[in-house]
N, C-alpha and C positions, 0 to 999 in steps of 0.2 A: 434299649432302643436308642440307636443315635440321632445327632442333632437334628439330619436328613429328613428322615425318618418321618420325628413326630411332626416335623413344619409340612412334611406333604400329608399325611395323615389329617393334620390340622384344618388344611387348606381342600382335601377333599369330603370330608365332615361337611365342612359349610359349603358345597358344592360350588367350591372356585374356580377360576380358573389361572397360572402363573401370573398370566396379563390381569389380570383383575386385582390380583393381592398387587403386585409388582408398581401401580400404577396408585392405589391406598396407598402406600407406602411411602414414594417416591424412588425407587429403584426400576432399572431394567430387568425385563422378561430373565433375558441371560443368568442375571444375577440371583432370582430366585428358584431357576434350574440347577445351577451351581450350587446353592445352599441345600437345597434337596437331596441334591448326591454327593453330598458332603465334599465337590472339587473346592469348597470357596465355604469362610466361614463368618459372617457378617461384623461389620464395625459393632460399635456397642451403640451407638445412636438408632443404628438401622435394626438392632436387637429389642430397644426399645419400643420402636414402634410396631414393632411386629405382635409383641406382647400385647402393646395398646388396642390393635388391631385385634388379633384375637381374645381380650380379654383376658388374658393365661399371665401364670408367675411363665418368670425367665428361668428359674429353679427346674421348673415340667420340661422346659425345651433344651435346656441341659444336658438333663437324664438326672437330676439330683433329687426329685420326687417325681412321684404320677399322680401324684394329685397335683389337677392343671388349675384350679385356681388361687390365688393367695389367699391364707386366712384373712375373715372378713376385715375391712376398715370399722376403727370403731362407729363411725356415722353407720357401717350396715349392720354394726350389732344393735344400735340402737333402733333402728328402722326397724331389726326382722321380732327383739325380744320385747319392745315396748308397746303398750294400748295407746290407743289415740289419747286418752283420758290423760295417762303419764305423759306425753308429747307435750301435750298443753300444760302440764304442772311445769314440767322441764323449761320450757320455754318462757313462762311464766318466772321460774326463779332463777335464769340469765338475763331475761331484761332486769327483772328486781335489781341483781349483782353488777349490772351496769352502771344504771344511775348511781349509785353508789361511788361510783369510780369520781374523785375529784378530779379536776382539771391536768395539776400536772402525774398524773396518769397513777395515783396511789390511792389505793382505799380505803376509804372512811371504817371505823369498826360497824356495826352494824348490833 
């Protein structure tokens, strides 16, 4: 599927409209008609945020995978595989490893 493609497919999923995305963005209507029929193909700042906007790897809108979102960040590995109970130990032995930290920024053995 091209680039076109999946950015309108995208954009009518979340029941958009070009003005609506176009305006999120900071781009003209024009311009994300043009991206949609592949006449025009976006700078890399405005790829960006289009990604940001939808959530999505830039990889999906590509065509370079179909799975539309990145693998997790490790913060959402740790949100989705850890108990509250480990959170609080976790967090517990970052601060511990903090204080730790002498002044000019090197660490005591422990």
């Amino acid at each position: 599927m091209e680039f076109g493609n999946r950015l309108r497919k995208l954009r009518n999923q979340n029941g958009l409209s070009q003005k609506e995305v176009a305006i999120a963005i900071s781009v003209s209507v024009n311009a994300i008609s043009q991206y949609e029929t592949n006449k025009r193909f976006p700078e890399a700042d405005v790829l960006v945020r289009l990604c940001k906007y939808y959530k999505i790897s830039a990889d999906y809108l590509l065509g370079l995978t179909e799975q539309q979102r990145s693998p997790q960040t490790t913060g959402e590995v740790l949100e989705n595989t850890l108990s509250r109970e480990q959170h609080v130990i976790l967090d517990e032995l970052i601060k511990m490893l903090n204080k730790e930290e002498n002044i000019d920024g090197k660490h005591k053995d422990i």
